[in-house]
Phi, psi and omega in degrees: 000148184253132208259306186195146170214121174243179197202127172249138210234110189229193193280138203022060178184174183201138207259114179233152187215147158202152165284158179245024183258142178216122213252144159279300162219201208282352170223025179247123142266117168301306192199116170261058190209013177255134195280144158248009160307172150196124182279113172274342193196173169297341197225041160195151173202120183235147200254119162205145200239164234127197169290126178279008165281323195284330170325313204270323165331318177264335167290330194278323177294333144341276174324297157347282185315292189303229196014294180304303190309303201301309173328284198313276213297303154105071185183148184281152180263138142324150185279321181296311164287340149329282200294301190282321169294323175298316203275329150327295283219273179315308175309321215281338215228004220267017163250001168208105192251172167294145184239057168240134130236145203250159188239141175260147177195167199142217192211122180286123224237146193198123178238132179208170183244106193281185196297351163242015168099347179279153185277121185240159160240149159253109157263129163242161212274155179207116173260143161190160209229152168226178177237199182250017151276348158132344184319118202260163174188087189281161172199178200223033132252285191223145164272167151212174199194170191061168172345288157311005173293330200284302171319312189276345168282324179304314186282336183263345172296350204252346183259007212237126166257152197290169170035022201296140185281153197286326192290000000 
């Protein structure tokens, strides 16, 4: 089992944590090097924690899917069709579901033309937690996620400022 994550939401940026242990049960460590990060594209990153067969299981389809899209579109997918495809992905499976949840975070990408005609992009950061049929919950401070959530939601409402600058 993969123990706990969290995502933290600060101004224009955004903070992802995860432990690297994967326990056979709540007092056997297997390995301390498995990551439950996962970089899908430059603007996604999905986080998950679970069963660690169902982790990998679902990062390599995860992984496909981003691949086919960048193929088929010849453009990086975006963090919002991301984010409806995994939770597609979960509803699709939800009478044997994968027993992860995963969090999604990146950056929405918002393109405009400032006061002298150049063309600028703005990222803005986009967090969002699924269960594990895919029910999605975006928000726009901290996620926490896993075993250890209920400690680690207590630490971050009590570390976490609106708009906070990254140092």
């Amino acid at each position: 089992m993969c123990f706990h994550l969290f995502y933290f939401y600060f101004f224009n940026c955004v903070a992802i944590a995860c432990d690297l242990r994967l326990g056979a049960n709540t007092f056997t460590t297997v390995s301390t090097k498995f990551s439950k990060i996962f970089k899908m594209n430059n603007n996604v990153y999905v986080g998950l924690s679970g069963l660690a067969t169902d982790i990998q299981t679902l990062y390599e389809i995860l992984r496909y899917r981003v691949n086919l899209y960048e193929v088929r579109q010849d453009a990086e997918m975006d963090v919002e069709c991301f984010a409806n495809m995994l939770s597609s992905i979960l509803y699709s499976n939800r009478f044997s579901p994968y027993f992860v949840n995963p969090i999604v975070v990146g950056f929405k990408l918002k393109h405009y033309v400032d006061e002298e005609g150049e063309k600028k992009v703005n990222y803005e950061p986009y967090l969002t937690a699924y269960d594990l049929i895919g029910a999605k919950c975006e928000t726009r401070d901290f996620v926490v996620n896993g075993v250890t959530s209920e400690q680690l939601f207590g630490m971050c409402e009590s570390l976490y400022v609106k708009d906070q600058v990254k140092e």
